[in-house]
N, C-alpha and C positions, 0 to 999 in steps of 0.2 A: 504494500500500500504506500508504504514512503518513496518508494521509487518510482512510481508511478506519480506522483504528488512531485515529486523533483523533475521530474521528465515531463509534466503539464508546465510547470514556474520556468523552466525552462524555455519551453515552446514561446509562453505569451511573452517570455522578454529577447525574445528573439524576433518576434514580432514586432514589439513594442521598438527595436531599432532597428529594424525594415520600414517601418513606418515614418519613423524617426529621419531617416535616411532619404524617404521620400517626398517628406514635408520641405527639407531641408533645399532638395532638388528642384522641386516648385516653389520654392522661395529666391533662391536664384537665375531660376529662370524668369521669374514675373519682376525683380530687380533692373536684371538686364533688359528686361522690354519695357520697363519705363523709363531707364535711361536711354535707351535708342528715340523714346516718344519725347524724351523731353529735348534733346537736342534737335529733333525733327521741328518742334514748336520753336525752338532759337532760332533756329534757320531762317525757317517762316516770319520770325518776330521783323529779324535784318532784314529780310524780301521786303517785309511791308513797307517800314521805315526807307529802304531806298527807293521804294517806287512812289511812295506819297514825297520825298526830297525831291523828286524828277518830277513829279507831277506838278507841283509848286514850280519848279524851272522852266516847265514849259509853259504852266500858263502866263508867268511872269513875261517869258521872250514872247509870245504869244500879243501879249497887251504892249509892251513897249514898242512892239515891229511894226505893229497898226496906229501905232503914234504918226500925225503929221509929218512932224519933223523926223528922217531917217539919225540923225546926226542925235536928236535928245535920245533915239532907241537903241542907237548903239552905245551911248554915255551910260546910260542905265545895263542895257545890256552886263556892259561891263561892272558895275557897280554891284550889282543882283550874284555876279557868277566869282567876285574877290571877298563880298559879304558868305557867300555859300564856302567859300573854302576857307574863311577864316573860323565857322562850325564846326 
C-alpha cells in the first residue's frame, strides 16, 4: 500500500512539473508576441508622426506656391523647410 501511495505522489509531481514546464512555455511565448506587437505599434507610432510632419509640408508648400507673389512663396518656402529641421 505504501508503495503504491509513493508511486501515485510521484506521478502527480511529475505532472505537477510537466505542467509546470508548460505554463512556463506559454508564458514565453505570449512574452515574445507582445514584444514583437509592441515594437510593430512603435513603428506604426514613427509612420504616423512622419506622414502627418509631411502632410503639414505639403500643405504649407501647397499654400505658399499659390501665393501671388512666386518670390514671398519661395521666402516662406524656405522659412517653413529651416523651421522643420530645426525640430
Amino acid at each position: 500500500m505504501q508503495r503504491k501511495t509513493a508511486q501515485t505522489t510521484q506521478a502527480m509531481a511529475d505532472a505537477r512539473r510537466e505542467l509546470a514546464a508548460l505554463e512556463r512555455g506559454r508564458h514565453e511565448a505570449q512574452a515574445t508576441e507582445l514584444a514583437g506587437v509592441r515594437e510593430a505599434i512603435g513603428e506604426r507610432k514613427v509612420e504616423a508622426v512622419k506622414r502627418a510632419e509631411s502632410e503639414d509640408i505639403t500643405r504649407e508648400v501647397i499654400g505658399r506656391l499659390t501665393q501671388p507673389s512666386a518670390a514671398q512663396a519661395a521666402a516662406r518656402l524656405a522659412e517653413v523647410i529651416l523651421n522643420q529641421r530645426r525640430d
